[in-house]
C-alpha positions as CSV (number, residue, x, y, z in Angstrom):
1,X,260.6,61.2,-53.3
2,X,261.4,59.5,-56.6
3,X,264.3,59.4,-58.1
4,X,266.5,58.4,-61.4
5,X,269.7,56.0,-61.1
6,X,271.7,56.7,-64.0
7,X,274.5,53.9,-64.7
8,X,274.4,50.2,-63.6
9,X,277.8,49.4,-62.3
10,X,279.7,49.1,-59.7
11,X,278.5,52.6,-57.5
12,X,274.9,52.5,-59.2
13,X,274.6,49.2,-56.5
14,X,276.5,51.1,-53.6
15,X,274.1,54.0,-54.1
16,X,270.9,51.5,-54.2
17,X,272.1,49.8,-51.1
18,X,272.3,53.5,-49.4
19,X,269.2,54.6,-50.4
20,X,267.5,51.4,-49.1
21,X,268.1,52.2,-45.7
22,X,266.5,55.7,-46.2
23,X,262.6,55.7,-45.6
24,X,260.8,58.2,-48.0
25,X,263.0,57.5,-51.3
26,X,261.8,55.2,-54.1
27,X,264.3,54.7,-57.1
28,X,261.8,54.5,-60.1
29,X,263.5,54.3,-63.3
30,X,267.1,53.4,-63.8
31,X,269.5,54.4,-67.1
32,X,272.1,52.6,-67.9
33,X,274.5,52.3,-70.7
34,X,274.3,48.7,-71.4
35,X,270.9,47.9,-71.9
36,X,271.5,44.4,-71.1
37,X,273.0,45.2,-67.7
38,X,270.3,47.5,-66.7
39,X,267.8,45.5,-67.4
40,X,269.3,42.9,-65.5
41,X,270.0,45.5,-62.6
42,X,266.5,46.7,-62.8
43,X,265.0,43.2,-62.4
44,X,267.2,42.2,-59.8
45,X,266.4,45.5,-57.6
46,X,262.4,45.4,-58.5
47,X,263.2,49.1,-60.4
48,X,259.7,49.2,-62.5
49,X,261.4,51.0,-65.3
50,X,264.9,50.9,-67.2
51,X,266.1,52.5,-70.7
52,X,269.3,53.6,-72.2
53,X,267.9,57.0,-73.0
54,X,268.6,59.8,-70.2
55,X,265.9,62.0,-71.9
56,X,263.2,58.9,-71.4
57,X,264.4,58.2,-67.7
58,X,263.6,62.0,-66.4
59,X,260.3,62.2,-68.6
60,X,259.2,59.3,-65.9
61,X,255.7,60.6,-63.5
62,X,257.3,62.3,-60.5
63,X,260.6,62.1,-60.4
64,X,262.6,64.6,-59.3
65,X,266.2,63.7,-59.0
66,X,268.6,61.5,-60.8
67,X,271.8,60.3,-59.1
68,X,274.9,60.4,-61.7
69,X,277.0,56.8,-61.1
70,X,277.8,57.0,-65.1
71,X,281.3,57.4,-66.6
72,X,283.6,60.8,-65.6
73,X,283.5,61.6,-69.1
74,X,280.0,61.8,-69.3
75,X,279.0,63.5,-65.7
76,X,279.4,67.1,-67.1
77,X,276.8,66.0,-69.6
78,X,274.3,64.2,-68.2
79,X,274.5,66.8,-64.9
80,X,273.6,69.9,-66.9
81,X,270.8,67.7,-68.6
82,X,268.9,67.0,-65.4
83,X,269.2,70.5,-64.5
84,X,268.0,71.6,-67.2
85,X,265.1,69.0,-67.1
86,X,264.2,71.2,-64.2
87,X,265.5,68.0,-61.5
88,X,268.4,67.9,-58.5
89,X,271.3,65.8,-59.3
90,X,273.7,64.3,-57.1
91,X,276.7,63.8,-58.9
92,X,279.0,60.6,-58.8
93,X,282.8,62.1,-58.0
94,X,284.2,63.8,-59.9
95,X,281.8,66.5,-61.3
96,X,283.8,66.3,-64.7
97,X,287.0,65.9,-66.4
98,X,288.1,69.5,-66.8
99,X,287.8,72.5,-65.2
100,X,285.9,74.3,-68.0
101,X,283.3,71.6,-67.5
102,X,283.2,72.1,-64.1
103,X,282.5,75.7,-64.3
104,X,279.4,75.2,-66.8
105,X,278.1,72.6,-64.4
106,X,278.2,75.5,-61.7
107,X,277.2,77.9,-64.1
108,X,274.0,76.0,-65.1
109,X,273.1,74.9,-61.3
110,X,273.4,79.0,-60.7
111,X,270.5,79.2,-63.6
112,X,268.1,77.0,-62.5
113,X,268.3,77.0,-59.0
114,X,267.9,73.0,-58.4
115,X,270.2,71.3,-56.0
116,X,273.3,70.3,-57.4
117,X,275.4,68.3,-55.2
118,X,278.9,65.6,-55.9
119,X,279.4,62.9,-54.1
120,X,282.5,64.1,-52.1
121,X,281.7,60.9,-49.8
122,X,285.1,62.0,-48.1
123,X,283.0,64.9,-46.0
124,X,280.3,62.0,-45.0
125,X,283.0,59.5,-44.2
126,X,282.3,59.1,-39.8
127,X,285.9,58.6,-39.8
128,X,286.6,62.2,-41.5
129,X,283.3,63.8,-39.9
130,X,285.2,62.9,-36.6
131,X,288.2,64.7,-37.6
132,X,286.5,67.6,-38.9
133,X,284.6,68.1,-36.0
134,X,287.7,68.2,-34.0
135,X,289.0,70.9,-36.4
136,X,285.8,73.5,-35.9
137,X,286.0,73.0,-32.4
138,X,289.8,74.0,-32.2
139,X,291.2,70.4,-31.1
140,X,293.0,69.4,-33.8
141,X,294.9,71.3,-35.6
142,X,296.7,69.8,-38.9
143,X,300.2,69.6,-40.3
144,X,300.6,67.5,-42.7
145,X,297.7,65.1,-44.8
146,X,299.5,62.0,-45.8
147,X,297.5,60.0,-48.0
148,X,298.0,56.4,-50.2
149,X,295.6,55.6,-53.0
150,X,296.3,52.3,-54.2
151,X,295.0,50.1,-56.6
152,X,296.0,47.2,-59.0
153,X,294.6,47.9,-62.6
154,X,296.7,47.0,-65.2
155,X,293.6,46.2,-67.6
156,X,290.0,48.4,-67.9
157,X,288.3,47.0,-65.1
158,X,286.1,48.1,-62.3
159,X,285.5,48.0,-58.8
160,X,283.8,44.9,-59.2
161,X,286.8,43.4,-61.7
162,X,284.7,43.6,-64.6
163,X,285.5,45.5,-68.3
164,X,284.9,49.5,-68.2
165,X,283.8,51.0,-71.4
166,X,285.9,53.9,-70.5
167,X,289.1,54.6,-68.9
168,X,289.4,55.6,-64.9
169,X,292.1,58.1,-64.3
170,X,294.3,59.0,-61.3
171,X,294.1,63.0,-61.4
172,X,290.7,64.0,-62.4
173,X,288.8,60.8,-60.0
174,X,291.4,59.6,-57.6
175,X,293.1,62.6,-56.8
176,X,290.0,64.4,-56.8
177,X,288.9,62.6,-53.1
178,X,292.1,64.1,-51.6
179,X,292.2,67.8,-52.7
180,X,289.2,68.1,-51.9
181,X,289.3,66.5,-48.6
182,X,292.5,68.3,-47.7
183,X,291.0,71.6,-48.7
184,X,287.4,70.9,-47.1
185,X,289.3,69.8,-43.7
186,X,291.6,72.9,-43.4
187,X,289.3,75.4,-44.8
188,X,291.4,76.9,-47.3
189,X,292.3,76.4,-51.0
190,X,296.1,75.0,-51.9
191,X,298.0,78.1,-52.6
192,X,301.4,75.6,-54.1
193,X,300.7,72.9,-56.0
194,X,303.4,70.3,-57.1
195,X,302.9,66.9,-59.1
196,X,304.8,64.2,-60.9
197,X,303.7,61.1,-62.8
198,X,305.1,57.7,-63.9
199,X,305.2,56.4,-67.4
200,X,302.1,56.1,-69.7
201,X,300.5,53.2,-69.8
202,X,300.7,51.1,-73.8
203,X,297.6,50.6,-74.4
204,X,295.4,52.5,-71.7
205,X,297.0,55.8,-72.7
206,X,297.1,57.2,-69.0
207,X,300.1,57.4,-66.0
208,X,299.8,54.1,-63.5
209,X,301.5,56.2,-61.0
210,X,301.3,59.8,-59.6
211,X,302.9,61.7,-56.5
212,X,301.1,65.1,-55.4
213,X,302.0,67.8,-53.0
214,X,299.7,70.5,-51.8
215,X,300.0,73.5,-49.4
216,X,297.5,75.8,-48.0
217,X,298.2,79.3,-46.9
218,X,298.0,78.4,-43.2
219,X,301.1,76.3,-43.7
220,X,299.3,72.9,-43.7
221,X,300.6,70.3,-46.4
222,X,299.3,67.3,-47.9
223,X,300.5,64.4,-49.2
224,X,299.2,62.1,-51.7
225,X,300.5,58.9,-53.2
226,X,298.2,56.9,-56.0
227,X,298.8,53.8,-58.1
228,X,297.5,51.7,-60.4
229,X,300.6,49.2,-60.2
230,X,299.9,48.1,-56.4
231,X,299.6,44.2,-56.5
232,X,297.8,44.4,-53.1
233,X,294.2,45.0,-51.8
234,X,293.1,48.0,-53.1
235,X,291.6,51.3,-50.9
236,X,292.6,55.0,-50.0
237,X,294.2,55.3,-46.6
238,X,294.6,58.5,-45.1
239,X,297.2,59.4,-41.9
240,X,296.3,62.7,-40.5
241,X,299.4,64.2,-38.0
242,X,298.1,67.0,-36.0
243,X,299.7,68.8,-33.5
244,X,297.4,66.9,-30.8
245,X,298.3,64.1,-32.3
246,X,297.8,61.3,-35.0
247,X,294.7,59.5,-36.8
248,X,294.4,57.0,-39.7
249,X,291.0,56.7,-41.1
250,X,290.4,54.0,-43.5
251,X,287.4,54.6,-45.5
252,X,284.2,54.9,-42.4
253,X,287.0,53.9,-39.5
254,X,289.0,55.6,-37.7
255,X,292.2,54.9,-35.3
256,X,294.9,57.0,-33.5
257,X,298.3,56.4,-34.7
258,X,299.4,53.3,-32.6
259,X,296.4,51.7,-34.5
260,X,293.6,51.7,-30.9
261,X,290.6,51.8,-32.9
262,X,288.3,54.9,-31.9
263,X,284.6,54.5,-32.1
264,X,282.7,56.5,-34.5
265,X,279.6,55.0,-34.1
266,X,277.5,58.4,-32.7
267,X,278.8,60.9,-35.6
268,X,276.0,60.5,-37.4
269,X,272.6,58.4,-37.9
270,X,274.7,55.3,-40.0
271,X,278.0,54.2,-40.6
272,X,278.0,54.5,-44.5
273,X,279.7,57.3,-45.9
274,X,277.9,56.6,-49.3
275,X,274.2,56.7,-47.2
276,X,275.1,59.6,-45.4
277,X,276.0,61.2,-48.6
278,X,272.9,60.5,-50.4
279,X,271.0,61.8,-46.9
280,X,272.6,65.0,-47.5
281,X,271.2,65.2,-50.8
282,X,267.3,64.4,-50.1
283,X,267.8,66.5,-46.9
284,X,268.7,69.5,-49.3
285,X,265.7,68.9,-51.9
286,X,263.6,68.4,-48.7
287,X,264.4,71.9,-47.3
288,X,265.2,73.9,-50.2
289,X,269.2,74.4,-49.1
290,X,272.4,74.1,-50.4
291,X,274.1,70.6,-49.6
292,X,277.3,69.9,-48.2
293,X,279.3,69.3,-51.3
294,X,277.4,71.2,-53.6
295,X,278.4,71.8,-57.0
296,X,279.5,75.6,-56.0
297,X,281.7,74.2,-52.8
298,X,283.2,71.6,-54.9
299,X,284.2,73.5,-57.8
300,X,287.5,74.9,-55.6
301,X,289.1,71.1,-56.3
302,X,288.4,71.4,-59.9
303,X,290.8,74.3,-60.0
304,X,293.2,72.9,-58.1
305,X,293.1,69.8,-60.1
306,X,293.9,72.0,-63.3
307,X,296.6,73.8,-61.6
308,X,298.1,70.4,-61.0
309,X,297.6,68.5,-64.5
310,X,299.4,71.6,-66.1
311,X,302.2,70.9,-63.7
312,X,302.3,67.1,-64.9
313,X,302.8,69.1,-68.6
């Protein structure tokens, strides 16, 4: 299978490191937004083709996917012009910046028919695969979803510490990982939604910090804390308290809540929630199926998302 990588940052590497491990996928041309980088990137990964131009990239002989690492702002975009090319796309989280956005994205995958998929890497986690597994097997039953997202970004950088071109946000990428986990792990949508946030930040324009509440019909809450102010190492660590007890997963591990560590190396075929993402996807152009995390299952957290940025005001 070939496929497109579109950006050359920070999760354009994570995703070429995944799909190294998985036999039968060949990355072929890669589109970045600095043509400097991605050519750079291209070189240093033996990619045979690079451009700047998203058109030029999908016109490539036999490709039939791209994978979206570009910025949020431009996910809506570039998603609905793969589809329309007539290729799958796997979308880098979150699908888009606004609800309306998500919706044509949905609306679009619905018109063509391609697979259509966001990287929700929260579902592939083995840590939250564990969990969930308890859950449809009636083991674990949760109460409350407590949840820190913490990072220390006081200038535009990325993960890697180098300059963005655009700016991250908490609600619309950060907070996205959560409601949708939340929602994906009890099975229901959040039916009250509560939010506050912080002061603006001078010159980046957005709120540094952000407290969120969620609660699904079954009576199941969740609750999520995010910064950009933490001067600490950075991460999302979640602290699930069930009524059969309590587990903190931390990104592909997992531990009860005295901190034993509980082994989660037979969930699934690796230990990379980013592979096991992009498995999902190649699985689901392989067979002709929906994915887990498909634009149409995702779509849910955009809602909620809206719900909550129009309780910020």
């Amino acid at each position: 299978m070939k496929i497109c990588m579109v950006g050359e940052g920070a999760f354009a590497n994570k995703h070429l490191d995944a799909i190294a491990s998985i036999d039968g996928v060949e990355v072929v041309s890669i589109c970045g937004g600095v043509a400097q980088a991605t050519a750079a990137l291209a070189a240093a990964r033996n990619i045979s083709h690079w451009t700047t131009d998203l058109h030029e990239a999908l016109s490539q002989p036999g490709i039939e996917a791209a994978i979206l690492t570009s910025p949020t702002g431009m996910h809506a975009r570039q998603a609905i012009q793969v589809m329309q090319a007539g290729k799958h796309v796997l979308i880098e989280i979150p699908m888009a910046d606004s609800l309306a956005d998500a919706r044509e994205v949905v609306k679009v995958q619905r018109e063509t028919g391609v697979v259509a998929m966001v990287d929700h890497v929260r579902r592939f986690n083995p840590s939250h695969q564990w969990i969930h597994k308890k859950i449809l097997a009636g083991e674990l039953k949760i109460q409350q979803l407590d949840v820190q997202t913490y990072f220390f970004r006081r200038t535009n950088t990325n993960a890697l510490g180098e300059p963005r071109s655009w700016t991250d946000h908490l609600l619309w990428h950060h907070a996205c990982h959560t409601v949708d986990l939340f929602q994906y792990q009890t099975g229901e949508v959040a039916c009250q939604v509560q939010a506050l946030q912080g002061p603006m930040h001078p010159s980046l324009g957005i709120a540094m910090d952000m407290s969120i509440g969620l609660k699904v019909p079954s009576g199941a809450i969740c609750t999520l804390s995010l910064s950009f102010n933490n001067d600490a190492p950075f991460g999302t660590f979640f602290r699930y308290i069930c009524e059969q007890g309590t587990y903190i997963a931390r990104y592909d591990d997992l531990f009860d809540g005295s901190e034993n560590p509980i082994d989660v190396s037979n969930v699934d075929v690796s230990s990379n929630g980013v592979e096991l993402a992009d498995r999902e996807f190649f699985a689901a152009i392989a067979q002709g199926r929906e994915p887990n995390a498909s634009v149409e299952q995702c779509v849910s957290a955009m809602d909620t998302l809206d719900q909550l940025e129009k309780k910020l005001g």
